[in-house]
GUTI-566959 format. One record per residue (C-alpha): residue number from 1; residue in one letter; x, y, z. Coordinates in nm, 4 decimals. Example, Ala and Ser with C-alpha at 12.3 -4.5 7.8 and 13.67 -1.06 7.14 Angstrom:
REM residues 2
<resi->1 | resn->A | c1->1.2300 | c2->-0.4500 | c3->0.7800>;
<resi->2 | resn->S | c1->1.3670 | c2->-0.1060 | c3->0.7140>;
REM end
This chain:
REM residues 68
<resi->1 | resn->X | c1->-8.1715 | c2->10.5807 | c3->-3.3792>;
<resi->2 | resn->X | c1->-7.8563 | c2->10.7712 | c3->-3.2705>;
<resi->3 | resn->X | c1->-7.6563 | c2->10.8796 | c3->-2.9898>;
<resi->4 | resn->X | c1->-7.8422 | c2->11.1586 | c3->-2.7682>;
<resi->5 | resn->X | c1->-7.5384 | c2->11.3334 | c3->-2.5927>;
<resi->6 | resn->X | c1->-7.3161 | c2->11.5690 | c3->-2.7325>;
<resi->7 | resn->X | c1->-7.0237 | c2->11.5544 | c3->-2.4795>;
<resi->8 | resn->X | c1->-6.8781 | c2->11.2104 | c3->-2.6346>;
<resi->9 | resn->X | c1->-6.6900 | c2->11.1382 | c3->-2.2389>;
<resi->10 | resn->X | c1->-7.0040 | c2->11.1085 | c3->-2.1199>;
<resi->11 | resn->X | c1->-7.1580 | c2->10.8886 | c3->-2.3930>;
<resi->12 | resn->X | c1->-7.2198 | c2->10.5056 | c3->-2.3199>;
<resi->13 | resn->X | c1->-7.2775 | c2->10.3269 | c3->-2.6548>;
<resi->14 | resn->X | c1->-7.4310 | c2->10.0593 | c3->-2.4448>;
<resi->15 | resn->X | c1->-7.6460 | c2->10.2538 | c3->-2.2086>;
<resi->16 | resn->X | c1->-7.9669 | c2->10.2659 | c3->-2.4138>;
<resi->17 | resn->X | c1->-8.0852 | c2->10.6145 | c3->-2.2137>;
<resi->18 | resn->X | c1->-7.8383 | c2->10.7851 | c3->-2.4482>;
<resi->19 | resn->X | c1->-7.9870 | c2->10.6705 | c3->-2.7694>;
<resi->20 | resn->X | c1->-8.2587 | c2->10.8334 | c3->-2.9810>;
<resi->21 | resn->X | c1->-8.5267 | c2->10.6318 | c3->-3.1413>;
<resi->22 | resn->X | c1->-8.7376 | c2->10.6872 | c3->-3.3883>;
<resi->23 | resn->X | c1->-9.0429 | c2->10.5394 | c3->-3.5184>;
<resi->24 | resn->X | c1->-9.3368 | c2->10.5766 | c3->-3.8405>;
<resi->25 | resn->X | c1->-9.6135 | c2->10.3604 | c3->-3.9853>;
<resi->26 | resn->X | c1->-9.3466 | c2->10.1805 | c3->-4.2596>;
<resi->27 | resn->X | c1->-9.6319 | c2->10.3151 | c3->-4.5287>;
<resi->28 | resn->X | c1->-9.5235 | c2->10.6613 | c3->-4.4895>;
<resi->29 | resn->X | c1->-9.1631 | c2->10.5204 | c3->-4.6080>;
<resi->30 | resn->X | c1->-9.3441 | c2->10.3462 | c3->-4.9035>;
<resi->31 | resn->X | c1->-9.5637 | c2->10.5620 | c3->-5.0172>;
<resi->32 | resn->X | c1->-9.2961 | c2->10.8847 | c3->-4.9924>;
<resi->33 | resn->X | c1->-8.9481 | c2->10.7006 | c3->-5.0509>;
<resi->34 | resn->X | c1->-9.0338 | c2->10.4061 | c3->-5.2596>;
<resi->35 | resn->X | c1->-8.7740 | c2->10.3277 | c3->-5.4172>;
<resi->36 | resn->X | c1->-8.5033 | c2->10.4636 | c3->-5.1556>;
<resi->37 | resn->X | c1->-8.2315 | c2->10.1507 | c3->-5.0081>;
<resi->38 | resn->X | c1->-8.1085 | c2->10.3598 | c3->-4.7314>;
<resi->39 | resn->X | c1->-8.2182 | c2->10.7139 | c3->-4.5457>;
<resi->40 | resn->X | c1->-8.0196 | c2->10.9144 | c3->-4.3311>;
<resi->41 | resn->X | c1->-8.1152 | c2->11.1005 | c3->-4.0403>;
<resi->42 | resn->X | c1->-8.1666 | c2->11.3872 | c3->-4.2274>;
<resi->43 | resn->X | c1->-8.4110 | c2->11.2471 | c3->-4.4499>;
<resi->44 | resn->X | c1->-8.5989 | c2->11.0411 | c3->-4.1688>;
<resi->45 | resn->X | c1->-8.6643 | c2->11.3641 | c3->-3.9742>;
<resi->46 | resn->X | c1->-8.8216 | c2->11.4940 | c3->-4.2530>;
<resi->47 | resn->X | c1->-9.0949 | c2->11.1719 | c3->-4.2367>;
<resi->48 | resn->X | c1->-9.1643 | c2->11.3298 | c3->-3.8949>;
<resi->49 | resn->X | c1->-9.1318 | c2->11.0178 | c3->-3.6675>;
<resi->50 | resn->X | c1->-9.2363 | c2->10.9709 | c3->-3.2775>;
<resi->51 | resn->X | c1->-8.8651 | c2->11.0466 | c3->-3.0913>;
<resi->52 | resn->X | c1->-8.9339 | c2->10.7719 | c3->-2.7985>;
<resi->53 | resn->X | c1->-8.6742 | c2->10.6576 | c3->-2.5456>;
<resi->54 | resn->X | c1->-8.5585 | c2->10.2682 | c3->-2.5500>;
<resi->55 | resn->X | c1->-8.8649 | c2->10.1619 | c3->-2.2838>;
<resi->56 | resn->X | c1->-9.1854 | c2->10.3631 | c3->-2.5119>;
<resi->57 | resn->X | c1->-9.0437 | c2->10.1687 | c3->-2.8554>;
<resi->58 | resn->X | c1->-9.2870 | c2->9.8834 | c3->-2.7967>;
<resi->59 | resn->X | c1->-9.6209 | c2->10.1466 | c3->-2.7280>;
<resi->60 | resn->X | c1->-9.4797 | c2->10.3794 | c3->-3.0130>;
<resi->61 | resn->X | c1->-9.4828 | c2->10.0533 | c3->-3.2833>;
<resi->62 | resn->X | c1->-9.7950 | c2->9.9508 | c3->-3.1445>;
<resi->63 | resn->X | c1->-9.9539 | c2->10.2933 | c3->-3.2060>;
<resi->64 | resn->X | c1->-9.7724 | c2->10.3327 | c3->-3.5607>;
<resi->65 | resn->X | c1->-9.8972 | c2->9.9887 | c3->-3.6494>;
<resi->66 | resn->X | c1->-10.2752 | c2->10.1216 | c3->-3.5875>;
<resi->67 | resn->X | c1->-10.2152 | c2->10.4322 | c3->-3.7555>;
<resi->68 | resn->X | c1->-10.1418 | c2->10.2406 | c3->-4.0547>;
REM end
């Protein structure tokens, strides 16, 4: 997850519209970063996760979960 605006005035750290989520079946971390501790956003992009807003993270596990 990450902050979504570029113009830092108009960012709200606590306004979750202005955060990115992202979410993958944990397996594809397993089975392609095994033995990784941390990931940066760099590296999670490359996993190609569903981008949801703060409201869809609930569907978006749920969906992830199944894809398992």
């Amino acid at each position: 997850m990450g902050l979504g605006e570029n113009e830092h005035a108009v960012v709200d750290p606590l306004h979750v519209d202005h955060w990115r989520f992202y979410v993958f079946p944990t397996a594809v971390l397993n089975r392609q970063l095994p033995d990784q501790r941390t990931l940066t956003l760099r590296s999670l992009l490359r996993l190609t996760p569903v981008e949801v807003p703060y409201g869809a993270i609930l569907a978006a596990v749920e969906s992830a979960a199944r894809a398992r």
